[in-house]
N, C-alpha and C positions, 0 to 999 in steps of 0.2 A: 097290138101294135100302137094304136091310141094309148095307151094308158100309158105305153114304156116314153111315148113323145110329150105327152101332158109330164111326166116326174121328170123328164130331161128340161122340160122349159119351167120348170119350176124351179131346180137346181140353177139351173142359169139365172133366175130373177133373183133367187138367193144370194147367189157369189158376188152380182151385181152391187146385190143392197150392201153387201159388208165392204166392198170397196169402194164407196162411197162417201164422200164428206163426211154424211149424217151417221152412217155406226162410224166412222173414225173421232166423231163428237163423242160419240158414247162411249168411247173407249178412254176420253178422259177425264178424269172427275177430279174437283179440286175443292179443298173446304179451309176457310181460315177461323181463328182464334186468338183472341176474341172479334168482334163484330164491331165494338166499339171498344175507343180508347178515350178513358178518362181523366184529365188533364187538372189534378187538384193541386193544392195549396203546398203537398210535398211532393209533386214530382218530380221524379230524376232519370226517368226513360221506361222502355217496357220494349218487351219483345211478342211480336206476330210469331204466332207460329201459323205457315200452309205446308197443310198434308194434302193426299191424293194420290191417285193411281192415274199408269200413262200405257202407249205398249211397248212392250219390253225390248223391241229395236230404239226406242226413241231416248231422246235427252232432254230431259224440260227446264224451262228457263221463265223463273218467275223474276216478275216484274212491278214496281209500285209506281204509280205515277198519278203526279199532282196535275192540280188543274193549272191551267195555262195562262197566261198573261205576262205582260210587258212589268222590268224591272229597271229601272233610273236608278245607275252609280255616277257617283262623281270620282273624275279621272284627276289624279294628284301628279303633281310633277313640280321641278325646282324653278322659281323664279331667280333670276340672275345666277343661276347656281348656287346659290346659296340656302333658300327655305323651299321648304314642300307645302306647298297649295292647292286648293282644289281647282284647276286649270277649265275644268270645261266638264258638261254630262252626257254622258253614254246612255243612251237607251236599249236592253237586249229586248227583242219585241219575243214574242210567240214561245217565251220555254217557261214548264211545266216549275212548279214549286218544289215536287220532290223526284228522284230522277235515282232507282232504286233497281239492279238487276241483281239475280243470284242463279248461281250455275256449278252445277258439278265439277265440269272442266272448266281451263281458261277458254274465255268468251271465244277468242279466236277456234279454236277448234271446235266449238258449236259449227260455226260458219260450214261446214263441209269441204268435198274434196275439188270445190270452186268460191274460195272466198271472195271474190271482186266480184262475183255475181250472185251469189246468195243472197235470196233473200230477206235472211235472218239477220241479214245485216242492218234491214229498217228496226233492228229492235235495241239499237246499241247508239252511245252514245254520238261516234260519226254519225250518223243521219241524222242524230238530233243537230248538228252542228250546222246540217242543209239546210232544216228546215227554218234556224233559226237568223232572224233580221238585226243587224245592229246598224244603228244611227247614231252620228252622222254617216253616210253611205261611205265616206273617206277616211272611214277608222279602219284599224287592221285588225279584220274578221278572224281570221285563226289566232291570234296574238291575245285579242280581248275576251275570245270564247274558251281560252285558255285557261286565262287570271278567271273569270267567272267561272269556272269548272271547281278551280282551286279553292273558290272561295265558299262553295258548295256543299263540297267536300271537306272544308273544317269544320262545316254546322253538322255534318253525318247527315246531309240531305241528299247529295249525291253522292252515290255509293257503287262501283262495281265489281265483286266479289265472286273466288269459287272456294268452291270445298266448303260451305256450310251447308249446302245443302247435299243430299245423299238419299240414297236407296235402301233401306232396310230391309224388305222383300223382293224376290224376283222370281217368278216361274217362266213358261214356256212364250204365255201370251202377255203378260202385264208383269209391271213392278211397281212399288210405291213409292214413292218422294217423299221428305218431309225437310222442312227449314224451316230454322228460328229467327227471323228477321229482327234485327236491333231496329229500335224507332226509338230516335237521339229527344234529348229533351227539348230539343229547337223544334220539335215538329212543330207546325204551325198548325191551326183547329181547322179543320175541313174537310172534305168527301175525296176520297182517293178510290183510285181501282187496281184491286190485286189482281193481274194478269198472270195466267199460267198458257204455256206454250209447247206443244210438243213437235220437237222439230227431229228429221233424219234427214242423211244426206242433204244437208245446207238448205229444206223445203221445212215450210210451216204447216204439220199433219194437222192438228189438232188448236184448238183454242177455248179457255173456259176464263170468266169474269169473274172477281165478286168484291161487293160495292167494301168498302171500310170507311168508318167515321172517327174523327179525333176530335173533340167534342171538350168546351173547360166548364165544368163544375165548382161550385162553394167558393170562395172567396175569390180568385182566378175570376170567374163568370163573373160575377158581381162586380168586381176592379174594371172588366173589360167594358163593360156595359155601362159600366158609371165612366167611361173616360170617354166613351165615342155618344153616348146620348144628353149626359151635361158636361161638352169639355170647360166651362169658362168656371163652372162648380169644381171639378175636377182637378185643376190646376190650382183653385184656392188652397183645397182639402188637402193638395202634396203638397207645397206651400207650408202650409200650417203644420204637417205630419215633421218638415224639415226642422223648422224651429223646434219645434217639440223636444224632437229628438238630441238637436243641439245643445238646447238645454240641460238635458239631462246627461251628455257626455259630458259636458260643461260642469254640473254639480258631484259627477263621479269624478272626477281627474284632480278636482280643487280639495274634496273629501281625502282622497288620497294622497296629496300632498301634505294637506295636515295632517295626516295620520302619521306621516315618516317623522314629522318633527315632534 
């Protein structure tokens, strides 16, 4: 009788552990490639691919986001109706550089069968729009976080997208995920985190990190370092790069004129 109540309370400690945060961690695994992105002298973009497996009820929704900080535009509008000027500066306080989701479905039906209370909705761009401050406090907040979405969005920094990503395998308990994430030539060089997310019923089961760098190399590296450690050299050296270059449009165009005569 002991024995049959020790394998009964061990079963139970069992069922316990699997329904648990930590195996539902373990049930997601996520890997990107490459690890780093290299930003030389010819680039013109590249693509992230993250793979991984999730569990086979779930939807996962990967995510890239930049680091955070306050961005100053200058707001243009007509003086006397007649010229566009720069009237005044917008400060967007607290949003993320790059602002990147990817989802099988439309985002919306991630959300579950309670979208105004799902959770999953901290992971989309409304809630970035809460969390974010714009200054002067007398601007108009949806109107400006608008135009700044739009403007984001032509660099290919903020992005949100379905049907690139998908499932190639599926069994009983898990499936696989895999997407090619485009990373635009605008990226800018710095430490970002690829977030993957497996969510059911409008809940966030699961969550796995992994760090990515965009990093410039050979000539790029060298330009940037030579403009921000001697700017006052730096400016000579463009400067003199212009004439240069003048010049020699200058000796090709007058070459070719005399050539036609």
């Amino acid at each position: 009788m002991k024995q049959w109540r020790l394998k009964l309370w061990i079963l139970a400690l069992g069922m316990l552990s699997m329904g648990s945060p930590a195996a539902a961690q373990q049930l997601l695994q996520a890997t990107i490639a490459p690890q780093t992105i290299a930003i030389d002298a010819v680039y013109n973009g590249a693509g992230l691919l993250v793979t991984g497996q999730l569990p086979a009820d779930c939807e996962a929704v990967v995510r890239i986001m930049g680091e955070r900080s306050d961005l100053h535009l200058k707001k243009k509008g007509k003086v006397g109706g007649i010229l566009w000027m720069n009237l005044d500066t917008v400060t967007i306080q607290n949003v993320p550089v790059v602002f990147i989701i990817q989802t099988a479905k439309d985002f919306v039906e991630v959300l579950g069968p309670h979208p105004d209370s799902s959770e999953v909705r901290k992971l989309g761009l409304p809630y970035l729009e809460k969390e974010t401050g714009i200054m002067p406090e007398s601007a108009d907040h949806a109107a400006l976080f608008k135009e700044f979405v739009k403007l984001k969005e032509s660099e290919g920094l903020y992005t949100s997208t379905k049907g690139l990503l998908h499932y190639p395998k599926t069994s009983d308990a898990q499936k696989s995920f895999e997407v090619k994430v485009p990373i635009s030539a605008s990226f800018p060089p710095g430490k970002y985190q690829v977030e993957v997310y497996a969510v059911s019923a409008g809940k966030v089961t699961a969550q796995a990190s992994q760090p990515l760098e965009v990093e410039m190399v050979g000539v790029p590296a060298f330009l940037f370092a030579f403009a921000f450690q001697n700017g006052a050299l730096y400016g000579l050296f463009a400067v003199i790069v212009a004439l240069v270059a003048g010049l020699i449009i200058g000796v090709v165009f007058s070459g070719s004129k005399g050539g036609s005569h």
